[in-house]
N, C-alpha and C positions, 0 to 999 in steps of 0.2 A: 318229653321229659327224659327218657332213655333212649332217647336215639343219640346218632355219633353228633359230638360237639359239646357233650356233658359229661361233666365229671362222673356220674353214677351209670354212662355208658364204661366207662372207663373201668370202673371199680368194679361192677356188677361181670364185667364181661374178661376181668382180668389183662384189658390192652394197654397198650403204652400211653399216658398220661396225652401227651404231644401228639401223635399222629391220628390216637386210636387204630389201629391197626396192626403194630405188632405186639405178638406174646409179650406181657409182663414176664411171668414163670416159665421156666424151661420145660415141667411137670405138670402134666393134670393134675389136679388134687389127690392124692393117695394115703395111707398112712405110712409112710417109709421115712421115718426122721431124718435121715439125709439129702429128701428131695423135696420136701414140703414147704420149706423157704428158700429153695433154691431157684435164682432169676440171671436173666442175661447179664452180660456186662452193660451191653448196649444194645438198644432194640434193633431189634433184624430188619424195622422197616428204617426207620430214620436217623438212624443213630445216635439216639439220645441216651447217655450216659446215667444209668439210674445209679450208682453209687457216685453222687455228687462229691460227695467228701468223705475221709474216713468217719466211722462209726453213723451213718447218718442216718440210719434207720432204727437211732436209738432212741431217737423221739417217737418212734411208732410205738414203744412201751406204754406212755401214756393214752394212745387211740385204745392200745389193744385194753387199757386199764379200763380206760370208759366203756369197751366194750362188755367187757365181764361184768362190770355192774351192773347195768343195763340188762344184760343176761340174766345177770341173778336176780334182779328185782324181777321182771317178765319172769322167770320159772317162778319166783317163790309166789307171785299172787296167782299164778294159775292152778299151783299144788294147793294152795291154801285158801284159796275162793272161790274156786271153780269146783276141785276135787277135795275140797275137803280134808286133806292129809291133816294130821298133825305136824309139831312144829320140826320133830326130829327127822318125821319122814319126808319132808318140804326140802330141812337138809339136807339128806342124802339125798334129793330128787337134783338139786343145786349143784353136788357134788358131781355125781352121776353125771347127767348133761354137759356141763361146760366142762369137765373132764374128756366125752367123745367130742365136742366142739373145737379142741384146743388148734387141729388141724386149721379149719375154717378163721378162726380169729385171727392164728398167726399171720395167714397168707391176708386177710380184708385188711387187718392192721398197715401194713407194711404199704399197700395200694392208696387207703385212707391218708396215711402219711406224703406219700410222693403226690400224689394228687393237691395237696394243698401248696406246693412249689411250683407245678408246671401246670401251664394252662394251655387248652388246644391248641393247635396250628394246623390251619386245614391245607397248609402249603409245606408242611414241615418236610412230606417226602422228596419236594421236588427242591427242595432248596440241598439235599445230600446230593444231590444228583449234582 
């Protein structure tokens, strides 16, 4: 299920949609706002072009939307069924987390997004060649 040829190798592991193999981001994960969505032009193995079009990782808004909801429902029944918080402290628990999260979502967002346009190619490196 996570091995290469799937898209949640792809996503999970941050490679290039097509080859699996090359860096999506140029960056390990870090908190530096300048390099946090920061990705090749084109992947270093195959060279597939991830800014298809202008603006086009601005449908990954809605991934990243559905991510945070998702989030916030996961934090709030875990504050609120699990630990018992109340409903303002549930809130700030909501706040708090997908606040330090914001890293993480940008960057899965944006993989989530390209991954649903490009599908493997387990021959993609050799056809640059």
């Amino acid at each position: 299920m996570l091995g290469k040829g799937s898209k949640l190798y792809s996503i999970f592991r941050n490679k290039c949609p097509r080859c699996h193999e090359g860096d999506f981001y140029k960056y390990k994960l870090n908190l530096n706002p300048k390099k946090i969505t920061q990705l090749y032009e084109n992947c270093p193995s195959c060279g597939l072009k991830y800014m298809m079009e202008p603006s086009f990782f601005f449908g990954a808004m809605y991934v990243n939307y559905a991510l945070a909801v998702a989030l916030f429902v996961a934090i709030f029944i875990i504050a609120k069924v699990f630990l018992g918080l109340s409903i303002f402290h549930s809130f700030i628990a909501i706040v708090v987390i997908s606040f330090l999260l914001i890293p993480v979502t940008l960057r899965l967002s944006r993989i989530i997004w390209i991954n649903f346009f490009v599908s493997y190619d387990k021959d993609a490196k050799k056809k640059l060649s």
